[in-house]
PyMOL Python script that loads the backbone (N, CA, C, O; Angstrom):
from pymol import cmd

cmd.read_pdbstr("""\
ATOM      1  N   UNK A   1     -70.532  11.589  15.676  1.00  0.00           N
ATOM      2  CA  UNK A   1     -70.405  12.641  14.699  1.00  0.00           C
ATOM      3  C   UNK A   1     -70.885  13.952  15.297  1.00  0.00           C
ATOM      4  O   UNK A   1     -71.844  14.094  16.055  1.00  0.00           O
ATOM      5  N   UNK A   2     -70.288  14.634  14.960  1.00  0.00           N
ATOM      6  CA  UNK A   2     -70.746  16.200  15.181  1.00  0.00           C
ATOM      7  C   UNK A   2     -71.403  17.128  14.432  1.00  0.00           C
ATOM      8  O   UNK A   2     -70.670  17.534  13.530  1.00  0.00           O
ATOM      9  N   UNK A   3     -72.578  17.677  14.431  1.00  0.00           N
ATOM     10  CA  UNK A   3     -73.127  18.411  13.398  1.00  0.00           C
ATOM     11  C   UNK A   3     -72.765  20.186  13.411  1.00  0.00           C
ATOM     12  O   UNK A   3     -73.449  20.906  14.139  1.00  0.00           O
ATOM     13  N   UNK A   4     -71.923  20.644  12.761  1.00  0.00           N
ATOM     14  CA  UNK A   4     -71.617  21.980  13.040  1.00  0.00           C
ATOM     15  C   UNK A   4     -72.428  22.880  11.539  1.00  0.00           C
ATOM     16  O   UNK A   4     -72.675  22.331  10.466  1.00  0.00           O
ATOM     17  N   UNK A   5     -72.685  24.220  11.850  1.00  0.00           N
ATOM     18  CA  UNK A   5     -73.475  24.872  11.190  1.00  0.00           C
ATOM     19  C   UNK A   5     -71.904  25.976  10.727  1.00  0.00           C
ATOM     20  O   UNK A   5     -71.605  26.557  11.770  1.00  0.00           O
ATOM     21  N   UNK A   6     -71.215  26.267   9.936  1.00  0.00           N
ATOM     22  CA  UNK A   6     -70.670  26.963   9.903  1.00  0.00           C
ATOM     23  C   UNK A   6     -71.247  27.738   8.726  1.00  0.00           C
ATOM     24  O   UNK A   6     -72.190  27.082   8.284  1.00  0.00           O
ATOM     25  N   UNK A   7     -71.090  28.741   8.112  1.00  0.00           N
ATOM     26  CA  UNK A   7     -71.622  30.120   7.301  1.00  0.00           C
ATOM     27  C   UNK A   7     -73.154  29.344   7.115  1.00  0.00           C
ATOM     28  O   UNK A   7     -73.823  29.042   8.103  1.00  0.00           O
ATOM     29  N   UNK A   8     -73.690  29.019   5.456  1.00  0.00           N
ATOM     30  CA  UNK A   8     -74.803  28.533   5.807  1.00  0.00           C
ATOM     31  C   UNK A   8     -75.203  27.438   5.264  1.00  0.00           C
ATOM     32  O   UNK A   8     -76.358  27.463   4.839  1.00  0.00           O
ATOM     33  N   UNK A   9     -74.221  25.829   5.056  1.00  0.00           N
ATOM     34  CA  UNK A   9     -74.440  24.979   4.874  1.00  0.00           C
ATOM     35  C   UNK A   9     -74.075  23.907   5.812  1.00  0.00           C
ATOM     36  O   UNK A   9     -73.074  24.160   6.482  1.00  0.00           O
ATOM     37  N   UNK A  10     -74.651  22.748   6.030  1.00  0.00           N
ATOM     38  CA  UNK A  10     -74.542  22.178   7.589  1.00  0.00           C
ATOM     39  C   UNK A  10     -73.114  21.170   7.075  1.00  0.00           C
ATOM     40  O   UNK A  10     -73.190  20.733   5.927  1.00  0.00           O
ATOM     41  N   UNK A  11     -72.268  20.928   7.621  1.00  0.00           N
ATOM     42  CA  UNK A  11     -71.074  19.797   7.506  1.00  0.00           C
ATOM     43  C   UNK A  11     -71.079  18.871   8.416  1.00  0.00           C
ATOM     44  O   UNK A  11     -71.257  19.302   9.555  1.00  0.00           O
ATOM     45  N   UNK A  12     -70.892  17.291   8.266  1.00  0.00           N
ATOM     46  CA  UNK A  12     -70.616  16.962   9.454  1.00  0.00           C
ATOM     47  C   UNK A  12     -69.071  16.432   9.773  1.00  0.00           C
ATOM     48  O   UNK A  12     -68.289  15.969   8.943  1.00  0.00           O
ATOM     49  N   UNK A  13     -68.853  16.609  11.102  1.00  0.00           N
ATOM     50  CA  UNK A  13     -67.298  16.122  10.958  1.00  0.00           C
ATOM     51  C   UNK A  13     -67.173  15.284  11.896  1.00  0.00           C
ATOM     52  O   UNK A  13     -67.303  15.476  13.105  1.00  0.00           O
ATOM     53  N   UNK A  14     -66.857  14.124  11.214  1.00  0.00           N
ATOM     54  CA  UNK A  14     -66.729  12.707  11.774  1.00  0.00           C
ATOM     55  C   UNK A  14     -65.346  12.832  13.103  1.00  0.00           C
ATOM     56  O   UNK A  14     -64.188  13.226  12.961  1.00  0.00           O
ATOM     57  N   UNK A  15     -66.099  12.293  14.416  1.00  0.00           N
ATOM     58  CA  UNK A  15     -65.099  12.341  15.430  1.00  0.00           C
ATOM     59  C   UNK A  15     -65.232  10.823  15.910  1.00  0.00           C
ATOM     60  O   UNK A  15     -66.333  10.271  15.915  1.00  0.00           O
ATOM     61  N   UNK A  16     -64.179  10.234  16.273  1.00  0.00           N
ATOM     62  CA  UNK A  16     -64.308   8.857  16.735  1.00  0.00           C
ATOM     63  C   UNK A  16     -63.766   8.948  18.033  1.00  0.00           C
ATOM     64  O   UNK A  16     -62.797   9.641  18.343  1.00  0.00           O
ATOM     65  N   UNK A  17     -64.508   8.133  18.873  1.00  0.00           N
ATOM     66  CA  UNK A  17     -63.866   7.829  20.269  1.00  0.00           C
ATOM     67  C   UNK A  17     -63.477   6.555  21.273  1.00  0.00           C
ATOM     68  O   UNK A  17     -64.070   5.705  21.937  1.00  0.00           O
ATOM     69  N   UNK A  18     -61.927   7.009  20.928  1.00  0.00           N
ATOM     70  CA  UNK A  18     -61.061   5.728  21.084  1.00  0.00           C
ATOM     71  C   UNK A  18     -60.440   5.934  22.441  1.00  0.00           C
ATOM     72  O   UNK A  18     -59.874   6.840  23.053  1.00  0.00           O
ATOM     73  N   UNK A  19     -60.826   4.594  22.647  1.00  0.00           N
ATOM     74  CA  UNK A  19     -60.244   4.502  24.517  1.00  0.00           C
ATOM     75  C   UNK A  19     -58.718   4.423  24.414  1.00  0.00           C
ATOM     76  O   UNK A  19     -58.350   3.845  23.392  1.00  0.00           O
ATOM     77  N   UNK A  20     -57.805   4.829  25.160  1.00  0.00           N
ATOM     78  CA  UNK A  20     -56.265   5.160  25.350  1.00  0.00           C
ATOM     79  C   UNK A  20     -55.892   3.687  25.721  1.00  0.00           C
ATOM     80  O   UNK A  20     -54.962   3.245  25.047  1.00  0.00           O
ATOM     81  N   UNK A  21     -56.331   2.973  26.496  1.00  0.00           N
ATOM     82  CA  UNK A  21     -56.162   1.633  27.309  1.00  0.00           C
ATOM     83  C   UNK A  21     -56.976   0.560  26.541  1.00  0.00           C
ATOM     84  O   UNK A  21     -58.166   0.552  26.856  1.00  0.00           O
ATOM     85  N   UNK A  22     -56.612  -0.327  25.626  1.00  0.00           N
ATOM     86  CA  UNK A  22     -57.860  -1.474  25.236  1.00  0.00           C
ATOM     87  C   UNK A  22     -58.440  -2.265  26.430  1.00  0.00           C
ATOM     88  O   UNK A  22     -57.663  -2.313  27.383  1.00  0.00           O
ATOM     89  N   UNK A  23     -59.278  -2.713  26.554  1.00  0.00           N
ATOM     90  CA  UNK A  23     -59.961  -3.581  27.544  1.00  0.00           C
ATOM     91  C   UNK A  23     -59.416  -4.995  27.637  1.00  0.00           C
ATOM     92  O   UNK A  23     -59.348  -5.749  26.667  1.00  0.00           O
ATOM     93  N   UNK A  24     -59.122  -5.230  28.581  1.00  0.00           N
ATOM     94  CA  UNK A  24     -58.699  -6.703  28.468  1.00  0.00           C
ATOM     95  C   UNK A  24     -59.559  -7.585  27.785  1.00  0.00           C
ATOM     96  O   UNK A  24     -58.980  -8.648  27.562  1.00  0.00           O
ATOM     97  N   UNK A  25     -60.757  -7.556  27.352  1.00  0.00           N
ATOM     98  CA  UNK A  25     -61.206  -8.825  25.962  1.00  0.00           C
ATOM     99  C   UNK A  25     -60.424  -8.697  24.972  1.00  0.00           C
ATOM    100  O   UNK A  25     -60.048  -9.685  24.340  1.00  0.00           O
ATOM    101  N   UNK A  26     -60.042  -7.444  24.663  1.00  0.00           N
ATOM    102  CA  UNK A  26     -58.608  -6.930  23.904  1.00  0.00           C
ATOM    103  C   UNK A  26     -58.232  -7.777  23.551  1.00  0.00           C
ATOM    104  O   UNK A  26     -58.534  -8.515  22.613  1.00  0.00           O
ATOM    105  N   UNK A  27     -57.110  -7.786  24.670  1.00  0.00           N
ATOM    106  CA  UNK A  27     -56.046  -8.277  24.473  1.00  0.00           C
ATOM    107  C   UNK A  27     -56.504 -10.322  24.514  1.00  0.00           C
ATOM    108  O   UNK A  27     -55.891 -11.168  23.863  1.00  0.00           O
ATOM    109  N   UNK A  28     -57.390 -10.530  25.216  1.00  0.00           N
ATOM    110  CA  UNK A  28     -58.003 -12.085  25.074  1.00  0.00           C
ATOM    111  C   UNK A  28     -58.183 -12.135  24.190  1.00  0.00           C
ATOM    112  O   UNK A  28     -58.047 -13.300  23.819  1.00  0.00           O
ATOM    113  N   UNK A  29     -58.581 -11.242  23.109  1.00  0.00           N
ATOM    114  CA  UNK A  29     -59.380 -11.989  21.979  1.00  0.00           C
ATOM    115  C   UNK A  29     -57.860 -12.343  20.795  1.00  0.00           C
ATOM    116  O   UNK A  29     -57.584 -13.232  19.990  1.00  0.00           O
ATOM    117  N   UNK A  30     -57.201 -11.100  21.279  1.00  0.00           N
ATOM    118  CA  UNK A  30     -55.529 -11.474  20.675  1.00  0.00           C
ATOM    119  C   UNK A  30     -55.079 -12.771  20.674  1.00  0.00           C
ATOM    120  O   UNK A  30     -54.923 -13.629  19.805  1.00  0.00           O
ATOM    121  N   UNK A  31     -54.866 -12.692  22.147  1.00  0.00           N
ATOM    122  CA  UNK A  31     -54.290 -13.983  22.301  1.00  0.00           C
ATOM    123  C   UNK A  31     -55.323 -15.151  21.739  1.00  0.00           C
ATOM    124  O   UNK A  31     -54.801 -15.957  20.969  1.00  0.00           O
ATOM    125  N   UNK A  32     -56.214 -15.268  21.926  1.00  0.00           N
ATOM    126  CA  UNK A  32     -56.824 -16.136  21.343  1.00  0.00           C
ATOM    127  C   UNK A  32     -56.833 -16.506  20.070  1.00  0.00           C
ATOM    128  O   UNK A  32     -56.960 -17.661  19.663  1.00  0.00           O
ATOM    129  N   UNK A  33     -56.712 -15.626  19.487  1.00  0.00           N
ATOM    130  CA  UNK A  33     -56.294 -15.478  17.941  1.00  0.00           C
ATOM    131  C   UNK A  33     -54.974 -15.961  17.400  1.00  0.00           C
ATOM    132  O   UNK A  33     -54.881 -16.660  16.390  1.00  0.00           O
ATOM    133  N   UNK A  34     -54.020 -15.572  18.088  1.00  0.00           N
ATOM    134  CA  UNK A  34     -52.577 -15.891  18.121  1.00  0.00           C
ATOM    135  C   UNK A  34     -52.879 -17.473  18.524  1.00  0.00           C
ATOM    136  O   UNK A  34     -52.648 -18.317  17.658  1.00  0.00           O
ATOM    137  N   UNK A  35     -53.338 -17.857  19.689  1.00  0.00           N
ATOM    138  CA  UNK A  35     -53.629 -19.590  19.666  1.00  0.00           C
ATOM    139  C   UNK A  35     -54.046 -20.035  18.705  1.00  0.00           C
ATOM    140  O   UNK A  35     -53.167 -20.789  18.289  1.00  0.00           O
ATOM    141  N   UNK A  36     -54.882 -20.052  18.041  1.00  0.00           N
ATOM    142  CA  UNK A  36     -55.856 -20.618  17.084  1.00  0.00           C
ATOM    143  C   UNK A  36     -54.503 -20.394  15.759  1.00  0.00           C
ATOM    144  O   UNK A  36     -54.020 -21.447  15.343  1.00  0.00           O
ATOM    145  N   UNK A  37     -53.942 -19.036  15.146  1.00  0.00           N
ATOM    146  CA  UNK A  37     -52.899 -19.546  14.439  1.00  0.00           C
ATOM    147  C   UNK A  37     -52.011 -20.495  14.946  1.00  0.00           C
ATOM    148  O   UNK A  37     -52.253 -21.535  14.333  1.00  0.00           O
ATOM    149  N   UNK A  38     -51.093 -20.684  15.760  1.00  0.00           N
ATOM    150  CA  UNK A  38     -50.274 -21.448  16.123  1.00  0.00           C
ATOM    151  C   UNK A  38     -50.754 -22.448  15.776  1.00  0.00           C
ATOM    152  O   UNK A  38     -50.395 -22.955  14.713  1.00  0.00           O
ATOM    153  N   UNK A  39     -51.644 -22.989  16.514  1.00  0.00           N
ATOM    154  CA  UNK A  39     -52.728 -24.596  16.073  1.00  0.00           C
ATOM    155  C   UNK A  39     -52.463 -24.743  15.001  1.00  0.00           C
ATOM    156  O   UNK A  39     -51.697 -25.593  14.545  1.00  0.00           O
ATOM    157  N   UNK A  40     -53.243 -23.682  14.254  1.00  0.00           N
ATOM    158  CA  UNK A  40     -52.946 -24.296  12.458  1.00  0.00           C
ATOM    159  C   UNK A  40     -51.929 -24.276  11.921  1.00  0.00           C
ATOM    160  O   UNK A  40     -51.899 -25.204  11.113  1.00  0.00           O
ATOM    161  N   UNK A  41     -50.974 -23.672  11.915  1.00  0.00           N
ATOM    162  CA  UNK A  41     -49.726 -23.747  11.561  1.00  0.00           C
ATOM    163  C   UNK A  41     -48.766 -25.244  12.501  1.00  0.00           C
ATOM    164  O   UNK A  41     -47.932 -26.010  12.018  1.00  0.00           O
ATOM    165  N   UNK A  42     -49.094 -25.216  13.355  1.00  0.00           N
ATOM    166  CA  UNK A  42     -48.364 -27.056  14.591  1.00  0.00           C
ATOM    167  C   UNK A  42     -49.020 -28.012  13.854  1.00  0.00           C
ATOM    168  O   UNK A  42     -48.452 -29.074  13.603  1.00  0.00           O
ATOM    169  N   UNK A  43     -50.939 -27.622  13.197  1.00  0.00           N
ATOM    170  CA  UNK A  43     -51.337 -28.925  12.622  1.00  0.00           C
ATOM    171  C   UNK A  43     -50.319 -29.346  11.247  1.00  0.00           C
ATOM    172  O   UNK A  43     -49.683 -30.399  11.178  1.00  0.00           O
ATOM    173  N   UNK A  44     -50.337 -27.994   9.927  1.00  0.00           N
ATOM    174  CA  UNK A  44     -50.214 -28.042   9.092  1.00  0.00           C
ATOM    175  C   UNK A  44     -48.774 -28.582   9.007  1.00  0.00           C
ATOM    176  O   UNK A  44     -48.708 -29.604   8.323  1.00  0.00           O
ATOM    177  N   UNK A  45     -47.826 -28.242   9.426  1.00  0.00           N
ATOM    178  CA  UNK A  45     -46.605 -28.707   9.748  1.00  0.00           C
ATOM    179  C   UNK A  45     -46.421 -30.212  10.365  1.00  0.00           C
ATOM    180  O   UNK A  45     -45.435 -30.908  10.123  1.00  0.00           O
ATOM    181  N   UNK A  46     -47.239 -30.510  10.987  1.00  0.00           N
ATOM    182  CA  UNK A  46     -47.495 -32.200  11.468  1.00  0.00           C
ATOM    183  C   UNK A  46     -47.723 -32.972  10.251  1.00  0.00           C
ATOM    184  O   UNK A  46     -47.051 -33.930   9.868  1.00  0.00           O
ATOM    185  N   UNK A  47     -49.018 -32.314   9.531  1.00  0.00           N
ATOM    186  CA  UNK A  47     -49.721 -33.489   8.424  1.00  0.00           C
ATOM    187  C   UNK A  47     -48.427 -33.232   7.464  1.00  0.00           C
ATOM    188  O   UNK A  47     -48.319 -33.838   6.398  1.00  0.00           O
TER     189      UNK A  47
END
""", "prot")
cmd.dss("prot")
cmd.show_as("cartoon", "prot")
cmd.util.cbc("prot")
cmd.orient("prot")
């Protein structure tokens, strides 16, 4: 966050900082996620 003083009450203005490239746990934790559905959906479809 940024604290700016403009005339004479303080505001703050929320800045977020987002990487351009995700990190590959990223994308692991995706895929991992995407596994774990499949599973349940191959189980649920079996039983």
């Amino acid at each position: 966050m940024e604290w700016k003083k403009p005339d004479s009450s303080w505001e703050v203005i929320p800045t977020a900082a987002l990487a351009p490239v995700p990190e590959p746990e990223t994308y692991a934790l995706l895929l991992a996620g995407l596994g774990v559905l499949g599973w349940v959906g191959r189980q649920r479809k079996v039983n």
